[in-house]
Backbone and ligand atoms as CSV (ligand in chain L), in Angstrom:
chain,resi,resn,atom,element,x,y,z
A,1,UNK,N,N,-21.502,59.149,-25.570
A,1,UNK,CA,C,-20.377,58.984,-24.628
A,1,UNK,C,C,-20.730,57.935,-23.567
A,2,UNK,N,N,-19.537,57.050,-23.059
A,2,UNK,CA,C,-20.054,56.050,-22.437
A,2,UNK,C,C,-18.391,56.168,-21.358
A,3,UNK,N,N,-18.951,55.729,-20.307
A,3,UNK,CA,C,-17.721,55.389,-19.073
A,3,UNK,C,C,-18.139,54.622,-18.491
A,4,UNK,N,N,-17.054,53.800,-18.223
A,4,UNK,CA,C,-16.809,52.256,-17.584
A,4,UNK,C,C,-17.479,52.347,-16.237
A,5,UNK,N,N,-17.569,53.253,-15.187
A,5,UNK,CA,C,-18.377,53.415,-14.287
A,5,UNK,C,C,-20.012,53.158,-14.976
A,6,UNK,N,N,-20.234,53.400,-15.529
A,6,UNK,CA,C,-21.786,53.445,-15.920
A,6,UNK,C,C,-22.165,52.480,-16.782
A,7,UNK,N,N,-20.848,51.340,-16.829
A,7,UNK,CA,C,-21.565,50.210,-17.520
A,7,UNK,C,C,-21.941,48.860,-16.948
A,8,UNK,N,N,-23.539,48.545,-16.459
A,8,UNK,CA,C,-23.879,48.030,-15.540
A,8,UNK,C,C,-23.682,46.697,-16.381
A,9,UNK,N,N,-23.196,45.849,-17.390
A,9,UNK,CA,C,-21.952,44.711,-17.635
A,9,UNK,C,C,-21.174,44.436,-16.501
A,10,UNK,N,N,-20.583,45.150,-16.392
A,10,UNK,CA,C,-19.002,45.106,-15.634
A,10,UNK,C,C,-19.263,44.890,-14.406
A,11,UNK,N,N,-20.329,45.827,-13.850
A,11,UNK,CA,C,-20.364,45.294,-12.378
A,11,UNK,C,C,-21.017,44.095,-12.243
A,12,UNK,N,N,-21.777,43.860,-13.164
A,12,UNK,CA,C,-22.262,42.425,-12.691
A,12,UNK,C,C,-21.535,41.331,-12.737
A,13,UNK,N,N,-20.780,41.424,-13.445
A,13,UNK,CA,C,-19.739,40.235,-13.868
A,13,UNK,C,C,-18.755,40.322,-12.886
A,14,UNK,N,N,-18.366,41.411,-12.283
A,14,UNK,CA,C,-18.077,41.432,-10.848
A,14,UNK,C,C,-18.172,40.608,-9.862
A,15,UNK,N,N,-18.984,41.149,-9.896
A,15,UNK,CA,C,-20.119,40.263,-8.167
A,15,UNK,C,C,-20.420,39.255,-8.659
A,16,UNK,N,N,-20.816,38.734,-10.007
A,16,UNK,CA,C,-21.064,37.121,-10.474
A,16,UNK,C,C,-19.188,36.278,-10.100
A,17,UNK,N,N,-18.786,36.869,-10.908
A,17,UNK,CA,C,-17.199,36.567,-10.663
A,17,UNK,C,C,-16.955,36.289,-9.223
A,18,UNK,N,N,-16.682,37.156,-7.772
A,18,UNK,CA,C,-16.582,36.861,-6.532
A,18,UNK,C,C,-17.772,35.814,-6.130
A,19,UNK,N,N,-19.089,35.700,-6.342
A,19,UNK,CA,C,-19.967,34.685,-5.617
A,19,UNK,C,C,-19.219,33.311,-6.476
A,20,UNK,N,N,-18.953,32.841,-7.513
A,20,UNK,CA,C,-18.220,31.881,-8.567
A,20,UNK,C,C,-17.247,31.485,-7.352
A,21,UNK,N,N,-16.537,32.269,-7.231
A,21,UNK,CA,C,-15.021,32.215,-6.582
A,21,UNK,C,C,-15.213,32.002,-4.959
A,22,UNK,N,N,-16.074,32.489,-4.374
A,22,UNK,CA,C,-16.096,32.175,-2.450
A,22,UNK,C,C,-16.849,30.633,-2.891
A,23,UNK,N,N,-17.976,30.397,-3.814
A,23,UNK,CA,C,-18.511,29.009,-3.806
A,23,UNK,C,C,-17.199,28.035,-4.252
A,24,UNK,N,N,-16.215,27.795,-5.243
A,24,UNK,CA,C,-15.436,27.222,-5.396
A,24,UNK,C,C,-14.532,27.068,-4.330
A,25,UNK,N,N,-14.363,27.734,-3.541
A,25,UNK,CA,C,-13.594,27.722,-2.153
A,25,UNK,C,C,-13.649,27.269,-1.114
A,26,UNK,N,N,-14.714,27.582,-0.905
A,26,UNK,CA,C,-16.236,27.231,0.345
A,26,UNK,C,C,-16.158,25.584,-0.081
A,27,UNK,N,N,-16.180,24.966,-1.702
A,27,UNK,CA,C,-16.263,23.446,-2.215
A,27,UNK,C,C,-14.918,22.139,-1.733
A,28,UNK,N,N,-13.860,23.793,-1.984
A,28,UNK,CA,C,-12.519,23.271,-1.712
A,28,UNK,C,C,-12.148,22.764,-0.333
A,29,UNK,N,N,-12.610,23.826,0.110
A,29,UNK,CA,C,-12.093,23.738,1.897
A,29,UNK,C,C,-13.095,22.845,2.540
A,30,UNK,N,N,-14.144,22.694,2.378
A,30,UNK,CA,C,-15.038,21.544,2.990
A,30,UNK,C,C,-15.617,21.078,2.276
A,31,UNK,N,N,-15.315,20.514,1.172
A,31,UNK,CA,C,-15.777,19.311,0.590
A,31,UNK,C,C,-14.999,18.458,0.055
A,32,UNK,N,N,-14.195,19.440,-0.713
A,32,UNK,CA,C,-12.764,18.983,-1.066
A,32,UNK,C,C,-11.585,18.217,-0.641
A,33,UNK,N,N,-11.243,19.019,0.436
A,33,UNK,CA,C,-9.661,18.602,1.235
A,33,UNK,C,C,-10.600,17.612,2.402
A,34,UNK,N,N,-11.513,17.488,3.053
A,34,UNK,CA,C,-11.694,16.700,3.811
A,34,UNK,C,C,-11.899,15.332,3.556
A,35,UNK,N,N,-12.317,15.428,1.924
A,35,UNK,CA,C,-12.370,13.848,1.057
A,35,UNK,C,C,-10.864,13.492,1.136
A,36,UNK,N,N,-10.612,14.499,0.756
A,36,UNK,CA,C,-8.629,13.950,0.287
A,36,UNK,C,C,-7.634,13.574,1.572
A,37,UNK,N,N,-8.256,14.041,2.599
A,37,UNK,CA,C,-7.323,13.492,3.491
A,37,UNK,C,C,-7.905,12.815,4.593
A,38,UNK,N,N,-9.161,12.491,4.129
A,38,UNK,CA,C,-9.816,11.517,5.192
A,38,UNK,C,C,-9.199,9.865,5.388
A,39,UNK,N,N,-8.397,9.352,6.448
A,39,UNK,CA,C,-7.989,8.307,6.341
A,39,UNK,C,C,-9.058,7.242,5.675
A,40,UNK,N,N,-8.462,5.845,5.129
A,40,UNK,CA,C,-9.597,4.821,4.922
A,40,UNK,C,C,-9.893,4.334,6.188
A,41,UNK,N,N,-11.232,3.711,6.425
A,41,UNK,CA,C,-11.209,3.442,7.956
A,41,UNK,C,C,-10.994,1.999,7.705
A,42,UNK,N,N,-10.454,1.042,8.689
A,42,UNK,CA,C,-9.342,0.443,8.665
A,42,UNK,C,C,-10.011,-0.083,10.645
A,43,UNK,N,N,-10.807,-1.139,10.545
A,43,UNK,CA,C,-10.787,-1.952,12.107
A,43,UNK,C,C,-9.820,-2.300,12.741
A,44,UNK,N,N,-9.760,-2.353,14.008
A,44,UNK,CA,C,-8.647,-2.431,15.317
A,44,UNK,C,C,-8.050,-3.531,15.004
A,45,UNK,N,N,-9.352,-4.508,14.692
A,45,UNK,CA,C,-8.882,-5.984,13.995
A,45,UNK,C,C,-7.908,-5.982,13.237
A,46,UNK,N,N,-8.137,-5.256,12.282
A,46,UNK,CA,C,-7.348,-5.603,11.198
A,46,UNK,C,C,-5.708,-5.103,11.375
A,47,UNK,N,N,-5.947,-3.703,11.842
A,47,UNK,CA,C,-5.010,-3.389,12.558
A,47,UNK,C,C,-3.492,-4.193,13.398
A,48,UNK,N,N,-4.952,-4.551,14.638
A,48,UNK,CA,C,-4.337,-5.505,15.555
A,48,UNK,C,C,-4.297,-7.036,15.807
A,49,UNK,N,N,-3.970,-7.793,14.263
A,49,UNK,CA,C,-4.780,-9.145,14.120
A,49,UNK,C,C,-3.691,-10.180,15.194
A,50,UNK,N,N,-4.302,-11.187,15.629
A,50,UNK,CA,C,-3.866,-11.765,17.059
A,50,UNK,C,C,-2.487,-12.380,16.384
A,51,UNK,N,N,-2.613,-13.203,15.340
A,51,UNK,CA,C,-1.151,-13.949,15.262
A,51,UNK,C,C,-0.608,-13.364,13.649
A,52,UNK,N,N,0.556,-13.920,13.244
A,52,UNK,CA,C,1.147,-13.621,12.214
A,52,UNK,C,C,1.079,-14.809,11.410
A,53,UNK,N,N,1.479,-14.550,10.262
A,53,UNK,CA,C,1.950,-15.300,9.464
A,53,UNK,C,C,3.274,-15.925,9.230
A,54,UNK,N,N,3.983,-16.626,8.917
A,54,UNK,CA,C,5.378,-16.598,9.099
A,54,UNK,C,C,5.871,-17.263,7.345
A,55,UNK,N,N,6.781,-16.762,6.725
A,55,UNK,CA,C,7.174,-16.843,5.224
A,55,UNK,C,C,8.658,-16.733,5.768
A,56,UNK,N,N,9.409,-17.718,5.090
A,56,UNK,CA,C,11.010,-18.689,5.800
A,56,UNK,C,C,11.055,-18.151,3.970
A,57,UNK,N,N,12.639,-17.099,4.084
A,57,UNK,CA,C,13.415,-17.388,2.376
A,57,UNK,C,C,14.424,-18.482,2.819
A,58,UNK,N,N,14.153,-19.613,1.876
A,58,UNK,CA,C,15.357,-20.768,2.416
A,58,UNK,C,C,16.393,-20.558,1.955
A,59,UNK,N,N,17.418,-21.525,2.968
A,59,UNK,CA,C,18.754,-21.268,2.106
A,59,UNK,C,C,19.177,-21.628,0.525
A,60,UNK,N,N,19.935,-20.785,0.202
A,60,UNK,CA,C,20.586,-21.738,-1.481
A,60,UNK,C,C,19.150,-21.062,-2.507
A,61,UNK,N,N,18.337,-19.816,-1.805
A,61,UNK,CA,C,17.620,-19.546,-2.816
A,61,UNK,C,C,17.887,-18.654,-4.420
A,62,UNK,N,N,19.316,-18.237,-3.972
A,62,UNK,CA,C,20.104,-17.317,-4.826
A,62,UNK,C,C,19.718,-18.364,-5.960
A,63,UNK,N,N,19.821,-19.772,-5.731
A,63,UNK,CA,C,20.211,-20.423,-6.913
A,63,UNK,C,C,19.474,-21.142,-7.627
A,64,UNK,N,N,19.162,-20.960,-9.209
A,64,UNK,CA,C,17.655,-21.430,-9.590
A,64,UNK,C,C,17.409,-22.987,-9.325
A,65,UNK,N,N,18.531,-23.571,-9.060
A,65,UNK,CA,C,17.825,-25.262,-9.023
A,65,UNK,C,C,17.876,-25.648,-7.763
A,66,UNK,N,N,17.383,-24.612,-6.519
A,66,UNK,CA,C,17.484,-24.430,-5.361
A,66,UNK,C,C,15.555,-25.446,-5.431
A,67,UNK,N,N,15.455,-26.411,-4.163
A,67,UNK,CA,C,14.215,-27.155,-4.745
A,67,UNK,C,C,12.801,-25.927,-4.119
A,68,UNK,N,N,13.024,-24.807,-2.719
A,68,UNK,CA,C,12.392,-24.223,-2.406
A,68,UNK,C,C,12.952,-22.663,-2.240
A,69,UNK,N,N,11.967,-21.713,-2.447
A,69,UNK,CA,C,12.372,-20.194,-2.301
A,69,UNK,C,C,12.005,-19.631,-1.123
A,70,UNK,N,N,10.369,-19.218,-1.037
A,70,UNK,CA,C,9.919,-18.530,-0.233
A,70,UNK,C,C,8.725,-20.172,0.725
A,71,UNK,N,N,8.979,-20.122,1.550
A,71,UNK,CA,C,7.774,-21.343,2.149
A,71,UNK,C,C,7.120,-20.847,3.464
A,72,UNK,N,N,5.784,-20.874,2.972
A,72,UNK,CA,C,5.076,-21.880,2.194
A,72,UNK,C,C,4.825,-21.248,0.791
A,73,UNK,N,N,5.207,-21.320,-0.419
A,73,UNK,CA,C,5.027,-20.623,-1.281
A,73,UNK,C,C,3.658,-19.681,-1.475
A,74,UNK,N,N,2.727,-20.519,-0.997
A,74,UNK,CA,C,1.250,-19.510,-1.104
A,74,UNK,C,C,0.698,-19.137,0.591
A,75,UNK,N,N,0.949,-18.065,1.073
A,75,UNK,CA,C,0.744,-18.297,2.479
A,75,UNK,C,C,-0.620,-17.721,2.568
A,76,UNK,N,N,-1.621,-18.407,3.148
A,76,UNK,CA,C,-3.113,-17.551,3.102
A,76,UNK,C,C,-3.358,-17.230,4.944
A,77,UNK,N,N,-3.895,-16.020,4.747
A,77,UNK,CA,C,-4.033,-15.795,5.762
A,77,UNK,C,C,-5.325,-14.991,5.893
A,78,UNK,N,N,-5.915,-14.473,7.427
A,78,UNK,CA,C,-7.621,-14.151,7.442
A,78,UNK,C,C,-7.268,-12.730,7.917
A,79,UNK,N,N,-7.960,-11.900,7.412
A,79,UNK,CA,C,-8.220,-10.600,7.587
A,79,UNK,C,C,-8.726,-10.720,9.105
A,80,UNK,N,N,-8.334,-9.877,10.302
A,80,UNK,CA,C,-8.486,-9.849,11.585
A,80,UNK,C,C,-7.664,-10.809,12.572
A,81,UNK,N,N,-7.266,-11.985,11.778
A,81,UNK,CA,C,-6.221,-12.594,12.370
A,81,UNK,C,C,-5.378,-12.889,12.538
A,82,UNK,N,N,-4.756,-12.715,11.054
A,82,UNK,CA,C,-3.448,-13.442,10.419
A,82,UNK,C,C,-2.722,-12.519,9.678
A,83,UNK,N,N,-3.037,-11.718,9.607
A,83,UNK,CA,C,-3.086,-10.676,7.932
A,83,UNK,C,C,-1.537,-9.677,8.104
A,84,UNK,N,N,-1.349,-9.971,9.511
A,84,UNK,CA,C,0.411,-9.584,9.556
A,84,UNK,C,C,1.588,-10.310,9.216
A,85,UNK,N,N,1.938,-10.253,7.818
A,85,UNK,CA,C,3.482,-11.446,7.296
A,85,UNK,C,C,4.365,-11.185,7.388
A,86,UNK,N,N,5.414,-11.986,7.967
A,86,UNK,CA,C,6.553,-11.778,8.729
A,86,UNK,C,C,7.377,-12.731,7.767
A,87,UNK,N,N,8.213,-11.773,7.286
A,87,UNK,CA,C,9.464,-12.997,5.901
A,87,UNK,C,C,10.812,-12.953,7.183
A,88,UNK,N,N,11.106,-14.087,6.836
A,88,UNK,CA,C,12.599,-14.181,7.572
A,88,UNK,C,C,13.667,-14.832,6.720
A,89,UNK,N,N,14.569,-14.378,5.911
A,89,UNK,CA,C,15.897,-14.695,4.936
A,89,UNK,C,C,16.445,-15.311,5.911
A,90,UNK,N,N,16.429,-16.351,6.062
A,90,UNK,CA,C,17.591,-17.797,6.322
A,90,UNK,C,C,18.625,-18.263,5.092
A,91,UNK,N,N,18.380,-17.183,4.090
A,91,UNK,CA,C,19.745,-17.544,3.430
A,91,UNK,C,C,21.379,-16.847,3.559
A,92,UNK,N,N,21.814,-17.157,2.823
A,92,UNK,CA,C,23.391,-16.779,2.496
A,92,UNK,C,C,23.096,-15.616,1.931
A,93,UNK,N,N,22.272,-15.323,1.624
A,93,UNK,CA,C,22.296,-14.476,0.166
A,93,UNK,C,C,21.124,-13.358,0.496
A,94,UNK,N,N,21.305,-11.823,0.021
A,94,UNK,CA,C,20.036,-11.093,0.340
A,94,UNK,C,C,19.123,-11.229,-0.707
A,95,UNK,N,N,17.910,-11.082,-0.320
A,95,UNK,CA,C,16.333,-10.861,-1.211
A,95,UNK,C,C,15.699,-9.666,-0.868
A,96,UNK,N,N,14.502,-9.913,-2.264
A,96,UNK,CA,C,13.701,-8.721,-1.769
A,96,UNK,C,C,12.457,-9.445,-1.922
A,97,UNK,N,N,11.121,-8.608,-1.322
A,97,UNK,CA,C,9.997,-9.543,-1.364
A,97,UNK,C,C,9.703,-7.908,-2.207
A,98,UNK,N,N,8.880,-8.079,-3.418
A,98,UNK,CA,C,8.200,-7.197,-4.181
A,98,UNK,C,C,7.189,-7.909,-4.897
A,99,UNK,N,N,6.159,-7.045,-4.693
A,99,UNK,CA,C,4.797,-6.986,-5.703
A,99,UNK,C,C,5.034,-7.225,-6.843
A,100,UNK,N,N,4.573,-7.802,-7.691
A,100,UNK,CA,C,4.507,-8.482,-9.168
A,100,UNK,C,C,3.796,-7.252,-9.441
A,101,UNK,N,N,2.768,-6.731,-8.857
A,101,UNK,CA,C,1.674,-5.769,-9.591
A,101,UNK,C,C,1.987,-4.401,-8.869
A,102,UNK,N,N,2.900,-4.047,-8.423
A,102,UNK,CA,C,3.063,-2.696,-7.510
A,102,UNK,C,C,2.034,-2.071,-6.759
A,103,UNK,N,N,1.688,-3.612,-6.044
A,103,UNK,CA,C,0.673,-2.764,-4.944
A,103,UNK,C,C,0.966,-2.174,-4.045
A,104,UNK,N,N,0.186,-1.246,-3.563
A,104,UNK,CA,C,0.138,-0.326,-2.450
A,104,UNK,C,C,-1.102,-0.383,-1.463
A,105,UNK,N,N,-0.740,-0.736,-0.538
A,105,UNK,CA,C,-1.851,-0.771,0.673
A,105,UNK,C,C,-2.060,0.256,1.012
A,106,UNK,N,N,-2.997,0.702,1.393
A,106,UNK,CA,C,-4.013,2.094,1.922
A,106,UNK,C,C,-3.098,2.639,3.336
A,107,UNK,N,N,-2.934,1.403,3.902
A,107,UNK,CA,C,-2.365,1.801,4.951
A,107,UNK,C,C,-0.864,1.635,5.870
A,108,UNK,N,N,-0.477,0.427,5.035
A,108,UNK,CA,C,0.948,0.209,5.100
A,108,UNK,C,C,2.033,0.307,3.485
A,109,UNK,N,N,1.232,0.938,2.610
A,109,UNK,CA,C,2.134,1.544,1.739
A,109,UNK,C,C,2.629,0.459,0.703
A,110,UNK,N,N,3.607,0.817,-0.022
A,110,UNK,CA,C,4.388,-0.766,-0.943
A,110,UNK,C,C,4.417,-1.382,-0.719
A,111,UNK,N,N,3.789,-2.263,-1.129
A,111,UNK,CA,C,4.430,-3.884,-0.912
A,111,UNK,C,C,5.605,-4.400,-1.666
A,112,UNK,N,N,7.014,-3.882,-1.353
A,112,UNK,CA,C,7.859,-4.246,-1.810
A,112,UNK,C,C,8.936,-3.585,-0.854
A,113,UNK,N,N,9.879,-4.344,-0.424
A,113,UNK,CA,C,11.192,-4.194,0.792
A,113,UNK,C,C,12.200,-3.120,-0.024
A,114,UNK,N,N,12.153,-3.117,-1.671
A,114,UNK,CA,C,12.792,-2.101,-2.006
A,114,UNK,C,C,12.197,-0.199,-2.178
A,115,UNK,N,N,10.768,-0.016,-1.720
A,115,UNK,CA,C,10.840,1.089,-1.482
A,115,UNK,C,C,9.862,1.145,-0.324
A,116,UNK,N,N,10.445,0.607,0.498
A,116,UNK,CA,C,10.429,0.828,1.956
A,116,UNK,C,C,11.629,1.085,2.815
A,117,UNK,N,N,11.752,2.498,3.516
A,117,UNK,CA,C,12.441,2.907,4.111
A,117,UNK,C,C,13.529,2.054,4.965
A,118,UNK,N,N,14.781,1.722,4.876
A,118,UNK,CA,C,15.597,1.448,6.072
A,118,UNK,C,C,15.367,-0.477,5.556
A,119,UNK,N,N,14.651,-0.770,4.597
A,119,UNK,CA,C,14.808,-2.198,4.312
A,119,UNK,C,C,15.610,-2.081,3.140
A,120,UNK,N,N,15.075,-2.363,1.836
A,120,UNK,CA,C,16.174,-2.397,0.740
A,120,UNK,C,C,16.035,-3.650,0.575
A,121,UNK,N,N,17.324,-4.199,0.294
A,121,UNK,CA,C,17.458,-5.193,-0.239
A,121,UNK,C,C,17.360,-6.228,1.820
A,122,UNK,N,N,16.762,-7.508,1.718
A,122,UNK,CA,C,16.423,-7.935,3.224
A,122,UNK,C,C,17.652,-8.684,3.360
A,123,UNK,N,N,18.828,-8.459,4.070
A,123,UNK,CA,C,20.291,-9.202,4.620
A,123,UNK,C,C,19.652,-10.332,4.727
A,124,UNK,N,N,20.581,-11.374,5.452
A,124,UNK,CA,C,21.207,-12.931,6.018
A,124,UNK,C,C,20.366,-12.270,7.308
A,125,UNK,N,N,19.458,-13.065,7.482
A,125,UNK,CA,C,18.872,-13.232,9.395
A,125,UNK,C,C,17.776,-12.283,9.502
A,126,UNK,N,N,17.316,-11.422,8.473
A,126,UNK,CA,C,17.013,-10.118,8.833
A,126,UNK,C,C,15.257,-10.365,8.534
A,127,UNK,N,N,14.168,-9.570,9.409
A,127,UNK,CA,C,12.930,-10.187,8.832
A,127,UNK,C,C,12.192,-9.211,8.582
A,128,UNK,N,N,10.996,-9.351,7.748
A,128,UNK,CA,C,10.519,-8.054,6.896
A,128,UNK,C,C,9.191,-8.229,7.296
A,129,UNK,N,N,8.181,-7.300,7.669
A,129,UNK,CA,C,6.602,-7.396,8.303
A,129,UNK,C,C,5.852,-6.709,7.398
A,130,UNK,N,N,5.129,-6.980,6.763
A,130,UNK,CA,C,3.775,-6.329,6.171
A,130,UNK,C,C,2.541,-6.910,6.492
A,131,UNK,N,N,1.714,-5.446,7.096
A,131,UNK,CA,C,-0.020,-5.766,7.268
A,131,UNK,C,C,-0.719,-5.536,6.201
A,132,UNK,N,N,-1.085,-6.613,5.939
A,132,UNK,CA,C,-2.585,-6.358,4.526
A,132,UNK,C,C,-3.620,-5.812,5.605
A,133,UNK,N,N,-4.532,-5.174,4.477
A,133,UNK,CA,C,-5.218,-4.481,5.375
A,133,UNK,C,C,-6.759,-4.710,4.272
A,134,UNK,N,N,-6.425,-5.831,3.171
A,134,UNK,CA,C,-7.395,-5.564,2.150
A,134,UNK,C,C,-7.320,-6.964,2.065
A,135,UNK,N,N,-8.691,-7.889,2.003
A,135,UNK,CA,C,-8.307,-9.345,1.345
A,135,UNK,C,C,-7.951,-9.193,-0.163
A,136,UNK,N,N,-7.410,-10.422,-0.817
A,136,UNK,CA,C,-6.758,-10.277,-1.991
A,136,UNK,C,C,-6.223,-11.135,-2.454
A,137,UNK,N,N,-5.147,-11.370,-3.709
A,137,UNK,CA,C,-4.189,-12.368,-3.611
A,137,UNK,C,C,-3.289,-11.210,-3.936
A,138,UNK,N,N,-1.995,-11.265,-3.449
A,138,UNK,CA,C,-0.870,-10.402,-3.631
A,138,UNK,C,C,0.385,-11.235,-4.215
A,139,UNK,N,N,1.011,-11.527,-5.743
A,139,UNK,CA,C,1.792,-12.105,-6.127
A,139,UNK,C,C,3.037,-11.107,-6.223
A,140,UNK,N,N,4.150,-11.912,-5.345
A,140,UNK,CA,C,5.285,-11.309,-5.386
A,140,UNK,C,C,6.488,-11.872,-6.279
A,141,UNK,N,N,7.907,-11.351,-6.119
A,141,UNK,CA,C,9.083,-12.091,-6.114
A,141,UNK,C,C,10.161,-11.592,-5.392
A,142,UNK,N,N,11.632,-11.882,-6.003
A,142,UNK,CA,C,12.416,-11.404,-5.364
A,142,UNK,C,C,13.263,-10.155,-6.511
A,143,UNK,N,N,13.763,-9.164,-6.658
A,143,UNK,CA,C,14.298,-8.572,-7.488
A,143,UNK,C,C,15.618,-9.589,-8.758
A,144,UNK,N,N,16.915,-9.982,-7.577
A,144,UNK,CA,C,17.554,-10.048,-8.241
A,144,UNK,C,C,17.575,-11.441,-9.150
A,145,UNK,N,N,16.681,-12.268,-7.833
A,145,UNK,CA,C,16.729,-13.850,-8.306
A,145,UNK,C,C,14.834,-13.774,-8.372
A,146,UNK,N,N,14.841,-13.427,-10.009
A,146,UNK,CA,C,13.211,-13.246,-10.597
A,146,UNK,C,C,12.638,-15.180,-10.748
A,147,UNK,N,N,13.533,-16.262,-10.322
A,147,UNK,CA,C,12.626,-17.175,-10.167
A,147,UNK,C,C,12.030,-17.679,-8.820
A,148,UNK,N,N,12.243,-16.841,-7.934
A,148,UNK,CA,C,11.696,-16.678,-6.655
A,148,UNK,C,C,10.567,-16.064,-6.648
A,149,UNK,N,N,9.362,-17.009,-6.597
A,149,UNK,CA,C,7.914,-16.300,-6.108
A,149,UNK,C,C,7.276,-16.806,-5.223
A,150,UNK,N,N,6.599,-15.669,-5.009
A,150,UNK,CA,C,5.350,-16.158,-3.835
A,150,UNK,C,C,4.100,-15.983,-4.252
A,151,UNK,N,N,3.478,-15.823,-3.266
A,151,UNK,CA,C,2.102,-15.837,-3.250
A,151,UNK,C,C,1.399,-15.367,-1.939
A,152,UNK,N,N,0.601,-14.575,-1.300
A,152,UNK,CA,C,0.140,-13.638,0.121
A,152,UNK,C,C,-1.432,-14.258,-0.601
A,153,UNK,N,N,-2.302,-14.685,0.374
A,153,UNK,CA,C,-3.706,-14.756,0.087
A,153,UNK,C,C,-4.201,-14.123,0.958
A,154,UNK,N,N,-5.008,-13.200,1.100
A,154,UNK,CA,C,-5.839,-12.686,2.328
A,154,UNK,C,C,-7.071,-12.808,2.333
A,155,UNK,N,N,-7.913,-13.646,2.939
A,155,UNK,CA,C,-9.409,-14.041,2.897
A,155,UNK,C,C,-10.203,-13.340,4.201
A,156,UNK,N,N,-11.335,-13.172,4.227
A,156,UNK,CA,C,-11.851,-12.561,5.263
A,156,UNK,C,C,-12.132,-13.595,6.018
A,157,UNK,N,N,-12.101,-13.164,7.056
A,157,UNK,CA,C,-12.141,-13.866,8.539
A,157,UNK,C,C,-13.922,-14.712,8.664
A,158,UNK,N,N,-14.229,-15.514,8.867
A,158,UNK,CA,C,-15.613,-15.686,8.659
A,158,UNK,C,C,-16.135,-16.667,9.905
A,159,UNK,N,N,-15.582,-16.478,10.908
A,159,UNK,CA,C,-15.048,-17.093,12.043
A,159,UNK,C,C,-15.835,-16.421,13.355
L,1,CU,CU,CU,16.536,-13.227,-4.072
């Protein structure tokens, strides 16, 4: 005759089972979630770089035998100084500035005016700001008029 009280199996697998389970927890809660939501760290510089960049959509870009789109077509700029781009649509017509490669910055999110909040598609007059926060080359376009491209260079500052 045998009863489950008296089968020293069970309790061990017990207490093996709960020490398993507080260590997986104990992994979760401080080792775990503090990786996952630790911001990237990200300098004041880069943050707060002194001047901008400036990217003009010209007019008549709706139209492919328009002679310029986005200017300066390749805009390079330095990590700590420059690395904030400012598009301004001087056309008739709305654009979008989007990532060729659907990047996402660590810290300012899409690079693309269509899934960024409250932009969309960028009106007549209207101007669009993104901080790189990573050197790179970032190749864009425009959604509706796909022979509109650019080009974002971000080089480190060495200055
Ligand atoms: Cu366009």
């Amino acid at each position: 005759m045998e009863s489950i009280r008296e089968n020293p199996i069970g309790g061990f697998s017990i207490i093996a089972f709960i020490i398993v389970l507080t260590i997986s927890m104990a992994y979760f809660q401080f080792i775990y979630l503090p990786q996952i939501n630790a911001k990237p760290h990200v300098s004041e510089k880069i943050l707060n770089p002194t001047t901008i960049t400036e990217v003009s959509i010209m007019e008549g870009s709706a139209l492919p035998s328009n002679p310029q789109f986005y200017v300066p077509k390749e805009a390079r700029a330095s990590l700590e100084v420059s690395n904030k781009v400012v598009w301004t649509n001087n056309d008739k017509t709305a654009h979008t500035i989007t990532s060729d490669t659907g990047y996402v910055d660590k810290i300012s999110g899409p690079f693309d005016t269509m899934k960024v909040e409250g932009v969309g598609l960028l009106t007549p007059g209207k101007t669009f700001e993104f901080l790189f926060t990573h050197e790179g080359e970032y190749p864009y376009h425009c959604e509706p008029h796909p022979w509109m491209t650019g080009m974002v260079k971000i080089v480190k500052d060495f200055s």
